[in-house]
Structures are given as C-alpha cells and as structure tokens.
C-alpha positions as CSV (number, residue, x, y, z in Angstrom):
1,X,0.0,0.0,0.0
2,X,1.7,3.4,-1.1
3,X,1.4,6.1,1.4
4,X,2.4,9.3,-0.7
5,X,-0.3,10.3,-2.1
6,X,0.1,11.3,-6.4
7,X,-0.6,14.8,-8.1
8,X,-3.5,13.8,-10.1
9,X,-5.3,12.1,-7.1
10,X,-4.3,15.3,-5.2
11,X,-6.3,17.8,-7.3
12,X,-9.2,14.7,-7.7
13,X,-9.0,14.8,-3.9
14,X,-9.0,18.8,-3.3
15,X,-12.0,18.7,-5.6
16,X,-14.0,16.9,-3.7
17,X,-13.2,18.6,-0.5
18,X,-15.9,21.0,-0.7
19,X,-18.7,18.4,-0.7
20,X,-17.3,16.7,1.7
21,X,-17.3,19.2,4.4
22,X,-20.8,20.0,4.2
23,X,-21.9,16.0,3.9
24,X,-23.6,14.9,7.2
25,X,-23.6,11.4,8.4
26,X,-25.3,8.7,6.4
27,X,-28.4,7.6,8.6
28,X,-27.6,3.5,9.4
29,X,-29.6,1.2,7.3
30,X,-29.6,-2.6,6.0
31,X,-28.4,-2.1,2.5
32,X,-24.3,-2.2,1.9
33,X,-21.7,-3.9,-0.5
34,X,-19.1,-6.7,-1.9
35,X,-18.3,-10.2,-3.7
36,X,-19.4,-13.3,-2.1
37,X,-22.8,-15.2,-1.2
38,X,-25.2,-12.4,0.4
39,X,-25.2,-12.2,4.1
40,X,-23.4,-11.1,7.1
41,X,-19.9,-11.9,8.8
42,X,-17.0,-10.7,10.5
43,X,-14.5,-9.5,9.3
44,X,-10.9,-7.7,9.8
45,X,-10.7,-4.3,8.4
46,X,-6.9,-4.8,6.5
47,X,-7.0,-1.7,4.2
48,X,-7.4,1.9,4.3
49,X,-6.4,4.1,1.7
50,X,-7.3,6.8,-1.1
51,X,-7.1,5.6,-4.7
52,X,-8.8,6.3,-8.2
53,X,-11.8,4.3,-9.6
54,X,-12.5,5.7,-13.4
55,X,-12.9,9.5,-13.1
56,X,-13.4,9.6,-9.7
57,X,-11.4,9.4,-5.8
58,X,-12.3,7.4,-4.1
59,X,-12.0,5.9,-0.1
60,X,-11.4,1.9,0.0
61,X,-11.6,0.0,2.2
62,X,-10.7,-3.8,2.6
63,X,-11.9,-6.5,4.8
64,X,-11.0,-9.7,5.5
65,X,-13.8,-12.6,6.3
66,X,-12.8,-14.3,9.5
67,X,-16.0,-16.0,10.3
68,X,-19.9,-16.4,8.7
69,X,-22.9,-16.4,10.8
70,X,-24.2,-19.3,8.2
71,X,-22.3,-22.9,7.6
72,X,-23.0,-22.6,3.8
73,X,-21.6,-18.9,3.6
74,X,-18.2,-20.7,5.2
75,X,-16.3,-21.1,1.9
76,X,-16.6,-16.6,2.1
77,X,-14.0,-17.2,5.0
78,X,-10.6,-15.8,3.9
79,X,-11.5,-13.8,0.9
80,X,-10.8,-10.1,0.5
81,X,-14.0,-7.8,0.1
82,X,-13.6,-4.1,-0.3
83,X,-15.9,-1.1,-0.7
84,X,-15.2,1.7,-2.0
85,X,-16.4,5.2,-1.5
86,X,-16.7,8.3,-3.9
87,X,-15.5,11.1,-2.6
88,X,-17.1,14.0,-4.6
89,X,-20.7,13.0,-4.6
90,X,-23.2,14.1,-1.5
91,X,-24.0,10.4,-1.1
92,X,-20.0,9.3,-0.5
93,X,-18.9,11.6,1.8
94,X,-22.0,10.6,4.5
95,X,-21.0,6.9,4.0
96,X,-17.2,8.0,5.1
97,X,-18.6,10.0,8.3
98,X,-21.1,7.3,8.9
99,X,-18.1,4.2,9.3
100,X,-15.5,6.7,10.4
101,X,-17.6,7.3,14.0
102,X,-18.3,3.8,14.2
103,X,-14.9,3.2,14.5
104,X,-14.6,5.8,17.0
105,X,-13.5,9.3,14.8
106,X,-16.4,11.2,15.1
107,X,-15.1,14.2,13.3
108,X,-13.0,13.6,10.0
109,X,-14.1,17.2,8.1
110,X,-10.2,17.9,7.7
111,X,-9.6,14.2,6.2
112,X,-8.8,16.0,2.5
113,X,-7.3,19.4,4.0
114,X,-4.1,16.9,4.2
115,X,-3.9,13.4,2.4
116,X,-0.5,12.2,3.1
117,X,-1.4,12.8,6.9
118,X,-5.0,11.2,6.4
119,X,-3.3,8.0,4.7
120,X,-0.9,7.7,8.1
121,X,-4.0,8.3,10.5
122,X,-5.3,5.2,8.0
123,X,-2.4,2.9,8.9
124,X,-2.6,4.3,12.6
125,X,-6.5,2.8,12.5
126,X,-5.2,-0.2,10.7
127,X,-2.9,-1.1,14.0
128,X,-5.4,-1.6,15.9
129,X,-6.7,-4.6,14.1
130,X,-10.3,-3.8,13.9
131,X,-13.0,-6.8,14.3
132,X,-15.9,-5.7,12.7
133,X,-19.8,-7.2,11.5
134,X,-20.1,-6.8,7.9
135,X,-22.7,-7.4,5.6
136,X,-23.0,-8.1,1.7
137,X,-25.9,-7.8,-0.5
138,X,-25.9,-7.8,-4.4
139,X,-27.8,-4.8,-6.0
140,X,-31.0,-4.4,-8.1
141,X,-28.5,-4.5,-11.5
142,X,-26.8,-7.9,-10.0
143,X,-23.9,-6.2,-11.4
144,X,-22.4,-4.8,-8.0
145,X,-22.0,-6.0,-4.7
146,X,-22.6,-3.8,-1.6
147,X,-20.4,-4.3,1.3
148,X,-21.9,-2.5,4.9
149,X,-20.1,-2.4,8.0
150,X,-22.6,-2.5,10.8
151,X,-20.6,-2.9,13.7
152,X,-16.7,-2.5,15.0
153,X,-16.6,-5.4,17.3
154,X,-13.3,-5.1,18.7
155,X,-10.1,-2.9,18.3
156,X,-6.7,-3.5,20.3
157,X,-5.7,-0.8,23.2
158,X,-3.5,1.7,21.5
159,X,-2.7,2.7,25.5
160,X,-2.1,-0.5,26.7
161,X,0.4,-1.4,23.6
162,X,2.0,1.3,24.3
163,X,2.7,0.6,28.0
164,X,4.2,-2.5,27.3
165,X,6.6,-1.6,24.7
166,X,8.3,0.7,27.4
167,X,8.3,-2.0,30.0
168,X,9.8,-4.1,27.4
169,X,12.9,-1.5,27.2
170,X,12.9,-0.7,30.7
171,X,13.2,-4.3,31.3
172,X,11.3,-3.6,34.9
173,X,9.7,-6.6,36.3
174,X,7.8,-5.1,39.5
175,X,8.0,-1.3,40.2
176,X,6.2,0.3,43.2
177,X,6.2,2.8,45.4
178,X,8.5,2.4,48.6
179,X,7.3,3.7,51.8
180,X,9.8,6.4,53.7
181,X,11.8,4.8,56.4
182,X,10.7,7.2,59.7
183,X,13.7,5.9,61.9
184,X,15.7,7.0,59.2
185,X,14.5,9.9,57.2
186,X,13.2,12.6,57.9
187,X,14.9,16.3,57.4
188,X,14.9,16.5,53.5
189,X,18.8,16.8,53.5
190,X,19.2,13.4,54.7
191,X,20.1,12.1,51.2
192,X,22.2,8.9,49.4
193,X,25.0,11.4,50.2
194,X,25.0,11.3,53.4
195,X,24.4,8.3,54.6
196,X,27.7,7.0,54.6
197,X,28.3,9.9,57.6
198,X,24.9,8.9,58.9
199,X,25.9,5.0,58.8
200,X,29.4,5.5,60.9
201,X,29.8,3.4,64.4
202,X,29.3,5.5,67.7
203,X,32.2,6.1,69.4
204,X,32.7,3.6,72.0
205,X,32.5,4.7,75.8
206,X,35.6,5.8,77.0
207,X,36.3,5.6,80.3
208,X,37.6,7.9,82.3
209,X,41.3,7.3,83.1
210,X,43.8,8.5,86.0
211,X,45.8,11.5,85.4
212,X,49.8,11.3,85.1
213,X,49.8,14.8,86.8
214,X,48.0,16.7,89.4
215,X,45.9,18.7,86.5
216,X,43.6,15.6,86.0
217,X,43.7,15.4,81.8
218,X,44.3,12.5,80.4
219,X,47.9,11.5,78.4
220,X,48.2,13.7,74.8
221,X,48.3,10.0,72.6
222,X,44.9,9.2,74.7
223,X,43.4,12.4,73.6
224,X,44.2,11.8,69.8
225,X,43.1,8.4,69.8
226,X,39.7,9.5,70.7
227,X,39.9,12.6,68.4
228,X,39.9,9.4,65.6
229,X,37.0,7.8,66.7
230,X,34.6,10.6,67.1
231,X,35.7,11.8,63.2
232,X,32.5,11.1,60.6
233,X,33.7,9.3,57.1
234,X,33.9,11.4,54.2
235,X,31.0,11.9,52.4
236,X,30.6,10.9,48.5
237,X,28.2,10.5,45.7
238,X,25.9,7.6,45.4
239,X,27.3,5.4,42.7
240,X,25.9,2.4,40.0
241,X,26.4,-0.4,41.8
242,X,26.9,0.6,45.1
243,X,25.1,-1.5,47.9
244,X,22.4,0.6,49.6
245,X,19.5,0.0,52.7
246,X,15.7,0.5,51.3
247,X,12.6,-0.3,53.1
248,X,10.8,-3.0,50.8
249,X,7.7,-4.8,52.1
250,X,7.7,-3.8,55.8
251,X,11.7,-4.8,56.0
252,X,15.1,-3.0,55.6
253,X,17.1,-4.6,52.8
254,X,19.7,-4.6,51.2
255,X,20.1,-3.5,47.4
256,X,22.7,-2.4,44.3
257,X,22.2,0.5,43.0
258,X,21.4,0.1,38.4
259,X,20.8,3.7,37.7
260,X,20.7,7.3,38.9
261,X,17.8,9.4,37.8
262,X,18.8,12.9,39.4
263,X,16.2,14.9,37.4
264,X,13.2,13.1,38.8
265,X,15.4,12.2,42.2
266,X,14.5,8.0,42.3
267,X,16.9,5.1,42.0
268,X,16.2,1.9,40.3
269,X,17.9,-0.7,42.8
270,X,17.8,-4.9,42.4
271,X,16.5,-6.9,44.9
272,X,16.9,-10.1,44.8
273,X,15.5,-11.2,40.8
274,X,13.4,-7.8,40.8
275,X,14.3,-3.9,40.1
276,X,12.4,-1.3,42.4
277,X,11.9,2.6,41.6
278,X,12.3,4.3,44.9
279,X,12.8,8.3,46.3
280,X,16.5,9.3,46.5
281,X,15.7,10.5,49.9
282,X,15.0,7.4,51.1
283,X,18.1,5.5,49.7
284,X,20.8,4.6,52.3
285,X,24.4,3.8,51.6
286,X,25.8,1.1,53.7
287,X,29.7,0.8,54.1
288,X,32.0,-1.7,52.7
C-alpha cells in the first residue's frame, strides 16, 4: 500500500473537499456492499487508503472474512472484500462520516485538508486490528455487490500497547512505590550522600582514666586516639552499583544501585530477581 499520495489524485481529492465538508452522516440502514454469497460476517478491516476508480477518488476499504454467521456462507471465509467510497458525490462523503464514528472518529471534516497525513492516521486505525460485523448484499442491477459495515466489534488498546513496549525497554519486572523509612528519614537533607556519615559506628564509651599529673587530663596519645573515633567518614556520591539500605515490604534490605535518575530524584535498585523505583531521599548507603 503506497502512502504518498500522487498529483493527479491530489487535485481529484481537493475537488471533492468541498462536498465533503458540508456531507452529514449517512443515517444507518440494511443495504451495503461486496463479492461473495449475500449475508453477514465478520471480518478484519486490512485496508485503508485513497485511490482512483475511473474519473473519480475514491476511499477503500478492505476486509477480511474471519468467520460467517451461516455454515454454507463458510467457503466466504478468507476472501478479500472491499468497498469503495466516492469522494465528490453528496452520497459518498455521509457513508465516510457514517463508518469513520463507528470506529470511534467522530469528526473527519479535515480528512482531504491533508492526504498524506490522512493516509498515516489510515495505517494508525489499521494497527489496531479492527474486528468488525459486515454485511453483503448484491444490488438491483446484479452487477455490484454492496459491502456494509454494521458494527466495530473489537479494536486493540492503542494505550495498553504502548505501556508495554516501554516496559519491554525498561526491562522492569515489579516497580512500586516504597514507603519512607521514619527511623531513618526525615529532614529533607538526609540524602544517598549522606548516609555514609549517617551509617558510621558510635564512638565507643571511654572511660575515664587516671591522670599522670595533678591537673587531672588525660595522656596527649589518649586524647588523639579518641579525636579518631569521634571523626564522621567522608562523604561521596551515590554510585551504580553501590550496595544501599531501602525499606521493601515492611523490611530494611539490602540492594545495588542500576541507575541514577537525578532529574526526577529516584533510584532503580535490584532486589533479589526484581528492580524497584524508589525516592533518592529514602536510599541509604551502607559501608564496605
């Protein structure tokens, strides 16, 4: 199916446009068109385009027989069936707005202010592999087969699609929210930053020891070796792969850091077989 759209069909299309801005939607009725034993079925709708049919534009559409609602009318099932609308007579135009809000567009006036963009809205359509209720009836002539589509059925989730594709390159199995840790954080300063200051041992008690001299203060090499103790680690930046604290579930655990988002302040850590999204704030280095 050829998506640019040629010159000739371009001035047959901006020809019609007129007409088919002022058309109104077609009132629904019994009567509609195609080639196989009369009667109705469902079908896939597999083509969408613009194209010419002897003097005129036209709008085509294609559908493929999936299923009969008769056992004799099975042999239909596979065949191709199209229909094919006129775009710049007052009946053709209706028809167009008529199947267009069936399949949920319920304003197409613009369709012709644009072709090549209408033809990629038609593949858009076509991606969500509409199930539809078709019927056919031969006309009065017996010359020409109507094909009618009563019904859209089905269509796939364009949202839902979409959400899956990006779990697919995020490669997250389970993301949720993690709860704050309160014995932990609280002032919003407390970040990954610092927790390897917050995470340092207490100094152990020292006792107090017996003077060498009648002043009462401890040896100098006693008084540095508490100095030591008493000094925080130096701070540093949380790092990929660096093992951190989180809450998760109800429990602290532990968990390596696989990327740093800084604009929206979270960290994707792994737990175990699964990767959580959790608040910077609330990410805790451990030492070692």
């Amino acid at each position: 199916m050829s998506s640019k759209i040629s010159a000739q069909l371009q001035a047959k299309l901006r020809k019609a446009r007129e007409k088919f801005v002022k058309a109104e939607p077609a009132e629904t009725n019994s009567v509609v068109n195609r080639k196989v034993a009369d009667g109705n079925y469902t079908a896939k709708c597999v083509g969408l385009e613009f194209a010419e049919f002897g003097k005129h534009a036209v709008l085509r559409f294609t559908y493929e027989i999936t299923d009969a609602d008769k056992k004799s009318q099975e042999s239909a099932i596979g065949q191709l069936v199209e229909t094919r609308f006129t775009l710049d007579t007052d009946e053709g135009p209706a028809y167009i707005k008529r199947d267009f809000g069936r399949f949920g567009y319920d304003d197409v006036n613009d369709l012709l202010d644009d072709p090549d963009a209408s033809s990629e809205l038609f593949m858009q359509l076509l991606k969500l592999n509409p199930v539809c209720k078709i019927a056919v009836s031969m006309d009065d002539t017996d010359q020409w087969q109507n094909v009618y589509l009563n019904d859209v059925l089905e269509m796939d989730d364009e949202t839902a699609e979409v959400a899956e594709e990006e779990e697919e390159v995020e490669e997250v199995e389970e993301v949720e929210e993690v709860k704050p840790i309160p014995k932990k954080a609280s002032a919003k300063k407390d970040t990954a930053k610092d927790a390897k200051k917050k995470k340092a041992p207490e100094p152990e008690p020292v006792e107090e020891m017996e003077s060498d001299d009648e002043t009462g203060e401890g040896t100098e090499e006693e008084e540095e070796e508490y100095e030591e103790v008493d000094e925080p680690s130096e701070e540093r930046e949380l790092e990929i792969g660096d093992i951190v604290e989180v809450s998760y579930k109800g429990k602290d655990v532990a968990a390596t850091v696989i990327s740093i988002d800084e604009a929206a302040s979270t960290v994707k850590v792994q737990i175990g077989n699964k990767r959580v999204i959790i608040p910077l704030e609330n990410v805790f280095l451990l030492e070692g």
